[in-house]
C-alpha positions as CSV (number, residue, x, y, z in Angstrom):
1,X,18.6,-38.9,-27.3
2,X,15.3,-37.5,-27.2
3,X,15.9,-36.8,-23.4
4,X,18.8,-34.7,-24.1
5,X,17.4,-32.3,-26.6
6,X,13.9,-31.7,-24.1
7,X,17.1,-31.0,-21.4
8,X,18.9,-28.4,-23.9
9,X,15.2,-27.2,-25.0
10,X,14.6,-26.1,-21.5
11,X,18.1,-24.4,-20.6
12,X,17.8,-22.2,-23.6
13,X,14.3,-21.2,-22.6
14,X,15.4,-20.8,-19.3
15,X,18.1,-18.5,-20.1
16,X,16.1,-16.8,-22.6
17,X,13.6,-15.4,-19.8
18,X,15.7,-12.2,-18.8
19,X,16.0,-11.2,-22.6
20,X,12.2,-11.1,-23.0
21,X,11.6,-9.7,-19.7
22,X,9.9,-12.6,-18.3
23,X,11.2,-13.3,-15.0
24,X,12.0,-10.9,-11.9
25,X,10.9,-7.3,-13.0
26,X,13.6,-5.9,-10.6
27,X,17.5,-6.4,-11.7
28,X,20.1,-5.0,-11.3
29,X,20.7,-2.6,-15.1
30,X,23.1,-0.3,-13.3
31,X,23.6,3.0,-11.2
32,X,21.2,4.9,-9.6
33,X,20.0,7.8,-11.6
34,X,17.7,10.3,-10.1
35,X,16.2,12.0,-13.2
36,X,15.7,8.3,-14.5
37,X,14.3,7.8,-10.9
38,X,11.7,10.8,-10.9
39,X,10.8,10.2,-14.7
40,X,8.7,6.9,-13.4
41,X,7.0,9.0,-11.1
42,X,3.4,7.6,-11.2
43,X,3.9,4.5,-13.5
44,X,2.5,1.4,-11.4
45,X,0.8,-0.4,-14.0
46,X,3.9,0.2,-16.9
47,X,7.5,-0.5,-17.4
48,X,9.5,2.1,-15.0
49,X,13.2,2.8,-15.6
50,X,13.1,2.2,-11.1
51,X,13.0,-1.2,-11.2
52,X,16.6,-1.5,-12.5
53,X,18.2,0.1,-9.9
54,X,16.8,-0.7,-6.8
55,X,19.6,-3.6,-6.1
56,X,22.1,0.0,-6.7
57,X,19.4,1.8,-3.8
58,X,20.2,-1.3,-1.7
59,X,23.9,-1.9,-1.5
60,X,25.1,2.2,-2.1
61,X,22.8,4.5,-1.6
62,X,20.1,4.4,1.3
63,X,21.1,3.1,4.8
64,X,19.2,2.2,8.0
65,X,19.2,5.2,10.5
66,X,19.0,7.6,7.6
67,X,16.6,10.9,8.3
68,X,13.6,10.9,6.0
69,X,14.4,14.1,4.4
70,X,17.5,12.8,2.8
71,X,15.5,9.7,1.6
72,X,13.4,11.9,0.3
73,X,16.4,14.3,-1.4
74,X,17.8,11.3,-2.8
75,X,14.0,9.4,-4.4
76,X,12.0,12.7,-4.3
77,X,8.4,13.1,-3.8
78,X,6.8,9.2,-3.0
79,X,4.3,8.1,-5.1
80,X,2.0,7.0,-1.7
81,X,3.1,8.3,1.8
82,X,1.9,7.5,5.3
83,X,3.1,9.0,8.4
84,X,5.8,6.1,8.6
85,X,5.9,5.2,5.2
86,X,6.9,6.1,1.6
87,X,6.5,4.1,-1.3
88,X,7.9,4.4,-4.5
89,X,5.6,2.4,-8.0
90,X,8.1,0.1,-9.3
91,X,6.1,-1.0,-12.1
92,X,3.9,-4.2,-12.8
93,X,6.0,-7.4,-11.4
94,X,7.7,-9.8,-14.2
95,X,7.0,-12.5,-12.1
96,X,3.3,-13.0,-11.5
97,X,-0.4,-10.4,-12.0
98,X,1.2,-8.1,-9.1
99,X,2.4,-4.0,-8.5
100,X,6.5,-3.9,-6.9
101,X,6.6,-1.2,-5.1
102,X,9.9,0.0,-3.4
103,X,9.0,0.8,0.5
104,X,10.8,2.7,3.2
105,X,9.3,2.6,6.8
106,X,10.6,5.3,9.1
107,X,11.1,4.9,13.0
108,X,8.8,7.9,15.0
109,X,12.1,9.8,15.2
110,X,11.8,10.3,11.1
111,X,14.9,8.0,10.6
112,X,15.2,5.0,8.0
113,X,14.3,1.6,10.1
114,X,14.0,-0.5,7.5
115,X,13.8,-0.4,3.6
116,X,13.0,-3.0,0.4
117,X,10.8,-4.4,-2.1
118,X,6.8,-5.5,-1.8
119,X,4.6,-6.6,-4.0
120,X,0.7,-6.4,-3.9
């Protein structure tokens, strides 16, 4: 019997985890909003309205191929920027001491080659 509860013990904490905000930092709270977006401008080391909608950035909204000045209508200014680079703070990671950033590397011809999250 005493197995059983320490089994239940441990699925209720591990389903409790996204309801204290343990766990994965980036998920999934709903559509991509730009003034949302561009009101986290900055914020690396605090919690950052971005991080819920980078899965909504992934699946509808940016695309391989795409030119770098519609990434950068649709995100605005990047928080860091290299010549084939822009990076967008995501906020301090729920899921370990770490920044998630939200990257897109650009192709010499300006256009989207690839696109996701790091952390660092």
């Amino acid at each position: 019997m005493r197995q059983g509860r320490l089994g239940w013990t441990l699925v209720a904490l591990l389903a409790a985890l996204p309801a204290t905000g343990c766990g994965d930092a980036v998920t999934d709270t709903g559509e991509f909003d730009r003034q949302r977006w561009a009101a986290g401008h900055g914020q690396y080391d605090a919690p950052n309205p971005r991080a819920g909608m980078v899965a909504a950035l992934r699946e509808r909204h940016l695309r391989v191929g795409m030119p770098r000045a519609d990434v950068r209508a649709l995100l605005g200014i990047p928080d860091a920027s290299a010549p084939q680079r822009d990076t967008w703070f995501l906020g301090r990671s729920g899921v370990g001491p770490s920044i998630e950033t939200w990257v897109v590397e650009y192709g010499p011809d300006g256009q989207v080659l690839h696109f996701g999250l790091a952390r660092s």
